[in-house]
MISEKOL-476755 format. One record per residue: x, y negated, z of N, C-alpha, C in turn; residue in three letters; residue number from 1. Coordinates in pm, 1 decimal. Example, Ala and Ser with C-alpha at 12.3 -4.5 7.8 and 13.67 -1.06 7.14 Angstrom:
BEGIN
+----------+----------+----------+----------+----------+----------+----------+----------+----------+------+-----+
|       nX |       nY |       nZ |      caX |      caY |      caZ |       cX |       cY |       cZ | rest |  nr |
+----------+----------+----------+----------+----------+----------+----------+----------+----------+------+-----+
|   1319.0 |    569.0 |    780.0 |   1230.0 |    450.0 |    780.0 |   1320.0 |    330.0 |    780.0 |  ALA |   1 |
|   1285.0 |    225.0 |    708.0 |   1367.0 |    106.0 |    714.0 |   1290.0 |     -3.0 |    787.0 |  SER |   2 |
+----------+----------+----------+----------+----------+----------+----------+----------+----------+------+-----+
***
This chain:
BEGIN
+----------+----------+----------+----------+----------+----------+----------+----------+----------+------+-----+
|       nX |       nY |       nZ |      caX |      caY |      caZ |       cX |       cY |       cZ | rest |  nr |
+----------+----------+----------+----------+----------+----------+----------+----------+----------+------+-----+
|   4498.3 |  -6020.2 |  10998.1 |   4480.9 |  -6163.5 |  11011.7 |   4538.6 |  -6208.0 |  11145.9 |  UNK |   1 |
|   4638.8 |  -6346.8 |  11159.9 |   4657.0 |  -6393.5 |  11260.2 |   4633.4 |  -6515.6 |  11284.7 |  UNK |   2 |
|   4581.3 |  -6533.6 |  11386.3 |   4492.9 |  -6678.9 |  11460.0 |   4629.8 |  -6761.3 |  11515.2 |  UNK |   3 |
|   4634.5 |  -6881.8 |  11501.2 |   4739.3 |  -6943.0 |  11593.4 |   4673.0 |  -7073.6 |  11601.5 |  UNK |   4 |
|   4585.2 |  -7057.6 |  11754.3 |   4547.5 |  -7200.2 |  11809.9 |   4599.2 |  -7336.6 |  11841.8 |  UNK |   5 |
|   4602.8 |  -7441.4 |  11757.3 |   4697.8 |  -7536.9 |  11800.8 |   4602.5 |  -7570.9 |  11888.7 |  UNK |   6 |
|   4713.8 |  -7655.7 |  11981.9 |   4687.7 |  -7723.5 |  12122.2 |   4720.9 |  -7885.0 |  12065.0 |  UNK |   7 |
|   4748.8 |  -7983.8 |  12159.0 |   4820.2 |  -8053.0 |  12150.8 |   4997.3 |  -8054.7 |  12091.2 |  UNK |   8 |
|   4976.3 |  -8115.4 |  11991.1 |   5129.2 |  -8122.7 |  11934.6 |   5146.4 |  -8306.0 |  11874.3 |  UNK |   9 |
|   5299.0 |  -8308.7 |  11957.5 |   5338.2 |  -8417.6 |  11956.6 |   5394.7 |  -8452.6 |  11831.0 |  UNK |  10 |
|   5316.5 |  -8581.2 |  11747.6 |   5345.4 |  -8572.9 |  11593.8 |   5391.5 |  -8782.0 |  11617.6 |  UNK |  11 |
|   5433.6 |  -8828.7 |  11495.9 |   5414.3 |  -8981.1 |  11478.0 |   5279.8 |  -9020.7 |  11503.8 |  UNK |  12 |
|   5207.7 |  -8969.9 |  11393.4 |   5061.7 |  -9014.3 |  11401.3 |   5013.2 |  -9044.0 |  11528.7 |  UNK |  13 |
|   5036.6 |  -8931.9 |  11587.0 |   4965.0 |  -8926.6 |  11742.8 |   5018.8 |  -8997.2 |  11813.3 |  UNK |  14 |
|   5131.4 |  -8994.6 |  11834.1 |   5217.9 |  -9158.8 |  11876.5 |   5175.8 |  -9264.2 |  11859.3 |  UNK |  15 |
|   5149.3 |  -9282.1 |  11737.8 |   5107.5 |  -9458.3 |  11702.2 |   4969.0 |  -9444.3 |  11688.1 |  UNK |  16 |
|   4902.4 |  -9355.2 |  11734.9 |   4739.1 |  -9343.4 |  11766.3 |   4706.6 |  -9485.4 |  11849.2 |  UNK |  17 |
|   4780.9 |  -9496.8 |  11977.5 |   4726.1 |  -9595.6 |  12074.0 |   4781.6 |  -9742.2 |  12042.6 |  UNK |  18 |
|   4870.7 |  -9705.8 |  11932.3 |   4906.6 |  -9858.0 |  11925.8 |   4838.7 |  -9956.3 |  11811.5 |  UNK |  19 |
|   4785.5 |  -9868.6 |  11733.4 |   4687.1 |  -9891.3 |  11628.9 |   4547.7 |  -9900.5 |  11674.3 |  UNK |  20 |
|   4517.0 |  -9892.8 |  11794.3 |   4343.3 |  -9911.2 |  11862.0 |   4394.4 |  -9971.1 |  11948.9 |  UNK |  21 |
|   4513.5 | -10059.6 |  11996.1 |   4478.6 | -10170.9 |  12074.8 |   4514.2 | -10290.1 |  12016.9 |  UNK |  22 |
|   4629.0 | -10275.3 |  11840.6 |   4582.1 | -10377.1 |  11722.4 |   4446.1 | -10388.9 |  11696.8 |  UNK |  23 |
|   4341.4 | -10269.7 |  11686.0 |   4229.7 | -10285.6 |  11611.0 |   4125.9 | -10386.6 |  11718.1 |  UNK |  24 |
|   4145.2 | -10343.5 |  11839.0 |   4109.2 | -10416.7 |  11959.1 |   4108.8 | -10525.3 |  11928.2 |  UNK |  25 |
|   4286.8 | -10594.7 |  11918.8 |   4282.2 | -10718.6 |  11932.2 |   4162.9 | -10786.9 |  11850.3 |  UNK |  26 |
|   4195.4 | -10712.9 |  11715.8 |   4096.5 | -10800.4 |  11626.3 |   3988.1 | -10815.8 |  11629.4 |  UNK |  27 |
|   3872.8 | -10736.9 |  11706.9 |   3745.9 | -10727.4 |  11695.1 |   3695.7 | -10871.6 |  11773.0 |  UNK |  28 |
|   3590.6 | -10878.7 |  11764.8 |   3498.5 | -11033.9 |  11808.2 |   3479.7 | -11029.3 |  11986.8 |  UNK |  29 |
|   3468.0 | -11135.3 |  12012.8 |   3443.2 | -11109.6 |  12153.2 |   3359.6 | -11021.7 |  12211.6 |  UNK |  30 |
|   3255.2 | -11039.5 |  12195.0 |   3082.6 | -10939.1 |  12184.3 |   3173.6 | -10777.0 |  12164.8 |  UNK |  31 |
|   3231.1 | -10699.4 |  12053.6 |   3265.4 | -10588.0 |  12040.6 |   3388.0 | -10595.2 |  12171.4 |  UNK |  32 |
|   3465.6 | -10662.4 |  12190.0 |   3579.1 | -10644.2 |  12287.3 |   3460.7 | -10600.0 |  12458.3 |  UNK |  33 |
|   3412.2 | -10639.9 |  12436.5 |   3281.0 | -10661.3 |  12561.3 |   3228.1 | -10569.4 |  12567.8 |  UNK |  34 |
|   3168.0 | -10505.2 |  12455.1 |   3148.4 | -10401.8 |  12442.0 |   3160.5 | -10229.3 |  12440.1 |  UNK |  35 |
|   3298.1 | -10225.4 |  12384.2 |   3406.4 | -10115.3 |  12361.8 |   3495.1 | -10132.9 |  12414.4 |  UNK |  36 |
|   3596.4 | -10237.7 |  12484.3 |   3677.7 | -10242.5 |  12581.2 |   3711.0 | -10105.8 |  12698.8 |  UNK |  37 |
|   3648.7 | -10052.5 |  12688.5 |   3654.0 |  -9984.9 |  12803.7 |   3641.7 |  -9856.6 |  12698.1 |  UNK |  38 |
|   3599.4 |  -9805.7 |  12617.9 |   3597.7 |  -9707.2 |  12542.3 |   3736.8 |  -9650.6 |  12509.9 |  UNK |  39 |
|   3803.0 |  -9828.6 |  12400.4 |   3923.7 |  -9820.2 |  12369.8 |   4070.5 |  -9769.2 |  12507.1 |  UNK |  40 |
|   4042.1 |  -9853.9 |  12599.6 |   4122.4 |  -9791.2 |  12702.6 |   4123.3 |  -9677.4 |  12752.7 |  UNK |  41 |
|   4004.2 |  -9627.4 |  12763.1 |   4032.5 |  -9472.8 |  12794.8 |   4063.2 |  -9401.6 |  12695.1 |  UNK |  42 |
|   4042.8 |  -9417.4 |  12532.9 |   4093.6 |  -9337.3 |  12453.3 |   4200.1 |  -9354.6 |  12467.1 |  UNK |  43 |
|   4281.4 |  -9434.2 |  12435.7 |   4415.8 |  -9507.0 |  12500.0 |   4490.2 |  -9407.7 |  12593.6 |  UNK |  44 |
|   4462.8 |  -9469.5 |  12698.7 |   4475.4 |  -9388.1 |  12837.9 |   4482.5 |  -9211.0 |  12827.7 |  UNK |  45 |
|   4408.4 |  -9128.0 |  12727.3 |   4366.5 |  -9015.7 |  12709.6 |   4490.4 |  -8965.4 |  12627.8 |  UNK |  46 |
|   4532.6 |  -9081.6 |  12509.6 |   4618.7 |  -9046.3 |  12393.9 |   4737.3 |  -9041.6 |  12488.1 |  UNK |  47 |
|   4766.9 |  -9116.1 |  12580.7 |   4926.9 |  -9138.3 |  12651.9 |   4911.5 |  -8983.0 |  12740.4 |  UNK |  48 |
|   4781.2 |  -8969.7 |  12786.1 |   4837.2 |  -8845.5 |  12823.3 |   4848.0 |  -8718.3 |  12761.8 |  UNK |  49 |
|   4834.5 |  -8752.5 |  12645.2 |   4783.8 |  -8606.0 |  12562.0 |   4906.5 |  -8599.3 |  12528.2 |  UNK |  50 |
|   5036.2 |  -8702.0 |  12499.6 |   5116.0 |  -8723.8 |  12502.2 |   5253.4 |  -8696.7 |  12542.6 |  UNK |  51 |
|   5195.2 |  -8697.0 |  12673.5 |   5351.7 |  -8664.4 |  12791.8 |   5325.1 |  -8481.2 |  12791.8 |  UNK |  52 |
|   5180.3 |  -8386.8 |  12759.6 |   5222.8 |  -8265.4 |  12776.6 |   5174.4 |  -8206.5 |  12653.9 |  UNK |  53 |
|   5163.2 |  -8245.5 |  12506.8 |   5206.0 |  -8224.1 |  12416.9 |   5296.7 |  -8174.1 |  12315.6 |  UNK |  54 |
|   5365.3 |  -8069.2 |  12253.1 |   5406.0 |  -7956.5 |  12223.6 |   5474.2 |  -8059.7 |  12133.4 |  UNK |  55 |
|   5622.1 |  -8057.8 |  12124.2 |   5712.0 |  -8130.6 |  11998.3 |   5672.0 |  -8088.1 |  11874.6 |  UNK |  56 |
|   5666.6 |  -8123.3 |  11738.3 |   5615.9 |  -8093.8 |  11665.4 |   5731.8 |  -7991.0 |  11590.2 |  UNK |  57 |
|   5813.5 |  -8000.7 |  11637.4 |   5946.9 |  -7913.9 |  11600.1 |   5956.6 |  -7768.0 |  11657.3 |  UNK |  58 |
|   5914.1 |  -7794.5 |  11761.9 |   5878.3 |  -7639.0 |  11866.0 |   5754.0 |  -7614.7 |  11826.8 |  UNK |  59 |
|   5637.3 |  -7650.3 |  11742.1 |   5570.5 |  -7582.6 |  11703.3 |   5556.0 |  -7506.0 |  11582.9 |  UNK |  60 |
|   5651.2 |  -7640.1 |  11488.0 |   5673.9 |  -7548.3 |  11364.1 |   5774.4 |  -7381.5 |  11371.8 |  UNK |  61 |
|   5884.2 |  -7440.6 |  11465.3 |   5939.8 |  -7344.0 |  11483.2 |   5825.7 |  -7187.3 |  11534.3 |  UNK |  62 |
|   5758.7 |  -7199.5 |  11610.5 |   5686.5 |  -7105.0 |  11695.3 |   5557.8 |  -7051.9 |  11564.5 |  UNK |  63 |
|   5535.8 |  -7136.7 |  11488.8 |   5451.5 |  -7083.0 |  11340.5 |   5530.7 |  -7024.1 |  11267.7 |  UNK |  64 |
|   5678.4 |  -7001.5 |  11237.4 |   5749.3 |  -6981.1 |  11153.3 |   5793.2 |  -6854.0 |  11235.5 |  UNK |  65 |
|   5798.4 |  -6814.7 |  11367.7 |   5857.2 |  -6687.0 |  11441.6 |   5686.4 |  -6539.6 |  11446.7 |  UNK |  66 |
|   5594.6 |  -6669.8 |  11388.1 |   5481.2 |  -6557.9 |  11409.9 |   5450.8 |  -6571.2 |  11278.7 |  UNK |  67 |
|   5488.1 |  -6599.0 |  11166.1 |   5476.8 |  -6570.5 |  11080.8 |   5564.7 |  -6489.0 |  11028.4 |  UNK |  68 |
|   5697.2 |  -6426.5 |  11060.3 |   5821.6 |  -6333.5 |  10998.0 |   5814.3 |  -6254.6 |  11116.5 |  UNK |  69 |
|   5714.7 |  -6228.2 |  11215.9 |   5694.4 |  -6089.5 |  11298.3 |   5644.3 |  -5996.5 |  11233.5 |  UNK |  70 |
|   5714.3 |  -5880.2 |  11228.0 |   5699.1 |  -5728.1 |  11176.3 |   5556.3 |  -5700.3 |  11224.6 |  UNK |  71 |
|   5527.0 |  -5716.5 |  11356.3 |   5362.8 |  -5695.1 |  11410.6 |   5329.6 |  -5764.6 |  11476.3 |  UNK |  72 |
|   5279.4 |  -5949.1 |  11434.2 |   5210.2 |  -6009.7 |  11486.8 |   5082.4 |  -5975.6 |  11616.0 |  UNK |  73 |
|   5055.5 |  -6000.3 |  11710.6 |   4956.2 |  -6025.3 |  11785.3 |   4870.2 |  -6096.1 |  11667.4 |  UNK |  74 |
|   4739.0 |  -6071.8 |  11726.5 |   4602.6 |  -6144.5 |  11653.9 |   4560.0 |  -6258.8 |  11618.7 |  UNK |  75 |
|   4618.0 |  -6358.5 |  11805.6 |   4634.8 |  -6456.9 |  11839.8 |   4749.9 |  -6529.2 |  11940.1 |  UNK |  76 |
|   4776.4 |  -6644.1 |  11866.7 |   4890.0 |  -6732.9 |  11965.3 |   4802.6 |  -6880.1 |  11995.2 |  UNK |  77 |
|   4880.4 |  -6921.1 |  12038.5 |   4835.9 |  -7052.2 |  12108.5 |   4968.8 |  -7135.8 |  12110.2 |  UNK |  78 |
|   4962.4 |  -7297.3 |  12090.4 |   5063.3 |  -7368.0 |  12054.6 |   5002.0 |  -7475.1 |  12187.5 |  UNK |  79 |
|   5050.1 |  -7466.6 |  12260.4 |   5104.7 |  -7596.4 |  12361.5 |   5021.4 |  -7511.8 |  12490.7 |  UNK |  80 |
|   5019.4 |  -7567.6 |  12622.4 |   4943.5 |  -7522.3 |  12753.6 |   4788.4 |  -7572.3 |  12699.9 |  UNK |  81 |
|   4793.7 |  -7656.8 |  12660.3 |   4591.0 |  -7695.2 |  12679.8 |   4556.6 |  -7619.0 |  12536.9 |  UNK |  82 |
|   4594.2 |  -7549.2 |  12496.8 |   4556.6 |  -7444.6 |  12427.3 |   4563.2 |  -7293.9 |  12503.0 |  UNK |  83 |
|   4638.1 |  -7260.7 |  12523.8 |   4663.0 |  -7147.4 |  12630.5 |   4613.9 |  -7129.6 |  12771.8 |  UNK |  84 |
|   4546.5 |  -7278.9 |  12792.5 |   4431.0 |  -7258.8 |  12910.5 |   4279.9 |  -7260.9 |  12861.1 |  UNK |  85 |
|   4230.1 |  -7350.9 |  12732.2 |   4132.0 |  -7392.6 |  12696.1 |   4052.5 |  -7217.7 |  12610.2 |  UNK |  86 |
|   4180.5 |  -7192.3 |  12552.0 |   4136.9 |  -7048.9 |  12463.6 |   4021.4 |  -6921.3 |  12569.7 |  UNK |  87 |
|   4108.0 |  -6926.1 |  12666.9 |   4068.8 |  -6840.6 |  12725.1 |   3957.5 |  -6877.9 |  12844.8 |  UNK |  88 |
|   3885.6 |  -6994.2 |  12866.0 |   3812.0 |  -7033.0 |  12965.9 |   3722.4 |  -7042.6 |  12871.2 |  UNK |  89 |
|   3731.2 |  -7060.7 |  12690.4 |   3573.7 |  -7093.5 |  12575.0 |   3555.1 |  -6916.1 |  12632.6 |  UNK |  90 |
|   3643.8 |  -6802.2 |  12608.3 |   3561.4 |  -6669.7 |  12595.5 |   3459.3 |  -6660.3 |  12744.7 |  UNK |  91 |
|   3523.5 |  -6726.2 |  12792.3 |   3420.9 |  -6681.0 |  12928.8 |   3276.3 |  -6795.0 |  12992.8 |  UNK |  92 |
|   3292.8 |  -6931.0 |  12956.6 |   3232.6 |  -7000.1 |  12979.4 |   3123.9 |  -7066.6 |  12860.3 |  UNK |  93 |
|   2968.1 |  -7069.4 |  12869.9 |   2907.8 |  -7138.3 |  12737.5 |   2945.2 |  -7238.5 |  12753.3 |  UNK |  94 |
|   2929.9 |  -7244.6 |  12587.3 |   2954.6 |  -7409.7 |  12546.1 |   2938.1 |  -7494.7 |  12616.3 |  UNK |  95 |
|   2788.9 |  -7522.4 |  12646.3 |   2752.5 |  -7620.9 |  12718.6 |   2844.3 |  -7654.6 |  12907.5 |  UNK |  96 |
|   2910.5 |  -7595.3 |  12891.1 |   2966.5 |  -7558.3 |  12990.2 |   3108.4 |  -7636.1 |  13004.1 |  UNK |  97 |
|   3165.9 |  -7556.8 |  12859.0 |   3290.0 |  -7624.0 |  12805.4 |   3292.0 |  -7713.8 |  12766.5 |  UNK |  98 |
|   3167.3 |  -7779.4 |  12710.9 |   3177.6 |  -7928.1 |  12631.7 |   3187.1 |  -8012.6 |  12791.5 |  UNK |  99 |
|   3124.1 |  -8007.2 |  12904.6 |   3111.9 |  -8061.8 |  13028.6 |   3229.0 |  -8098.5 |  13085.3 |  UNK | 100 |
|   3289.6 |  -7955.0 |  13073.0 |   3450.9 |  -8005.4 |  13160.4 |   3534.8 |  -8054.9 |  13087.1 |  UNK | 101 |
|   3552.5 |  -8014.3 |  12951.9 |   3601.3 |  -8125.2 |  12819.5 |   3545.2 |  -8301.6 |  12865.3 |  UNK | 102 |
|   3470.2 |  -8286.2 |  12877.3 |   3397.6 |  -8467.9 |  12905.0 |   3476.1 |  -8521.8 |  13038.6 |  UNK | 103 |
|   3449.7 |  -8435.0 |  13114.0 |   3473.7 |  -8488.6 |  13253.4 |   3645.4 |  -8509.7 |  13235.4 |  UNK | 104 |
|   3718.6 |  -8428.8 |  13189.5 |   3864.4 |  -8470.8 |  13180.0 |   3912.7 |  -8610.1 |  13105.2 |  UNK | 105 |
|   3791.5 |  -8611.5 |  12980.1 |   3805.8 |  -8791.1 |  12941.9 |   3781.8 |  -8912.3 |  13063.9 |  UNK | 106 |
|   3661.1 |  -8819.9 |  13079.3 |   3564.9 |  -8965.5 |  13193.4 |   3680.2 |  -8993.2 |  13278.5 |  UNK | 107 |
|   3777.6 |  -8909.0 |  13345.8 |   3822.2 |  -8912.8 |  13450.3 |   3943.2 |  -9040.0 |  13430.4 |  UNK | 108 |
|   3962.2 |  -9049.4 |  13271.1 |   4074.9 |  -9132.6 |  13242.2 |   3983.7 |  -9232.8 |  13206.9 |  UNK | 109 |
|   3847.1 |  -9305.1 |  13189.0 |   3809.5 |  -9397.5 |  13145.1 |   3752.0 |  -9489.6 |  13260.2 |  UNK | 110 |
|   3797.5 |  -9607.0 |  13256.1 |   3791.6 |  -9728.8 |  13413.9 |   3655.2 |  -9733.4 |  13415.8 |  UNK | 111 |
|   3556.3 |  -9704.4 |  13316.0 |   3422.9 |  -9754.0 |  13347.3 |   3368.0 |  -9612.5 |  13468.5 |  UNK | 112 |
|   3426.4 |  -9538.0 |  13405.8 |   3346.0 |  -9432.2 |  13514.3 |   3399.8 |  -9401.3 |  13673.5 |  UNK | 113 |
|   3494.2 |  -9539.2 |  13669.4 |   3495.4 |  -9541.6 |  13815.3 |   3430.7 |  -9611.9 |  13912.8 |  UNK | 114 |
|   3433.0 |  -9611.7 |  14053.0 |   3312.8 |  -9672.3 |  14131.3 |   3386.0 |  -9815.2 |  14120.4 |  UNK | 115 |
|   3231.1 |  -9907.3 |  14102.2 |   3285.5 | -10025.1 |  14110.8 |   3345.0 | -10052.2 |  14250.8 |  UNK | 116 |
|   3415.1 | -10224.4 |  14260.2 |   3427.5 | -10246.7 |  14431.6 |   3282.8 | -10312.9 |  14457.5 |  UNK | 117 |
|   3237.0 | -10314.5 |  14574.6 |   3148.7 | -10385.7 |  14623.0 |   3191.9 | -10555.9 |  14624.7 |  UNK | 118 |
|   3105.8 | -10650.1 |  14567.7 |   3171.9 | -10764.3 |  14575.8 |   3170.5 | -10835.0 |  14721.1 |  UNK | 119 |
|   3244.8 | -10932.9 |  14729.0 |   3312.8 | -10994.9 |  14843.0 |   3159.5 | -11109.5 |  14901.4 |  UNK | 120 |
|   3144.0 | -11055.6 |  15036.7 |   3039.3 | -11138.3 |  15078.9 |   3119.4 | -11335.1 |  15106.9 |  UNK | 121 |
|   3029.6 | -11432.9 |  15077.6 |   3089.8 | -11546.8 |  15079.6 |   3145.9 | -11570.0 |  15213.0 |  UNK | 122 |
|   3067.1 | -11553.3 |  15327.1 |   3135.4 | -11576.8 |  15453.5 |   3268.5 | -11471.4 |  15515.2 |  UNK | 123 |
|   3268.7 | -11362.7 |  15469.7 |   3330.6 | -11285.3 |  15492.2 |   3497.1 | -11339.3 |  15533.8 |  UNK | 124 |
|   3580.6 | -11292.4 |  15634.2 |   3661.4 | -11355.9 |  15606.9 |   3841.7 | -11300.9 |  15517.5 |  UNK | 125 |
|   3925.5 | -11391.6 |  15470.6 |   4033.3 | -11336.2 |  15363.1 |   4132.8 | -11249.0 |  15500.7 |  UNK | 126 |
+----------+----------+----------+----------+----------+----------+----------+----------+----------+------+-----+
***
């Protein structure tokens, strides 16, 4: 049996991921924009970068098709870098562990989880 972990791979779909949730955006009611605004942008924000280091979908088929006509496959492959870093930090770290730094790499792209500014005292001067 051989394992081949996809990572990130750069497809259409995944392309027009962010442009289809900031149509769906537009449409929602004020109250939901108020609401999820900030959700949608960091998914957003998350998809553009999943994006720029994302595996062509051509270099992956290709790389399924070279481990599939190997005389003696390895056990396991891995298709893009955030597979080939993520594989090997689940064997060593618990879940609860991995689900954490998984989160924190979203949070880090989502505006709400940054520090607000302190607002502007009235006398203060410009």
């Amino acid at each position: 049996m051989v394992v081949v972990q996809p990572g990130g791979v750069r497809t259409e779909m995944a392309a027009r991921s962010g442009d289809v949730s900031l149509e769906l955006a537009a449409a929602m009611s004020a109250e939901h924009q108020r609401l999820y605004s900030g959700l949608i942008d960091a998914t957003v924000a998350s998809n553009s970068a999943f994006l720029e280091r994302a595996l062509p979908a051509a270099k992956a088929g290709a790389k399924i098709a070279r481990v599939a006509t190997t005389p003696r496959p390895r056990a396991r492959y891995t298709l893009g870098t955030d597979a080939a870093f993520i594989i090997p930090l689940a064997r060593f770290l618990p879940a609860r562990l991995m689900d954490a730094l998984l989160a924190m790499s979203h949070r880090s792209r989502n505006p709400k989880s940054a520090p607000t500014p302190a607002p502007e005292s009235a006398g203060s001067p410009s």
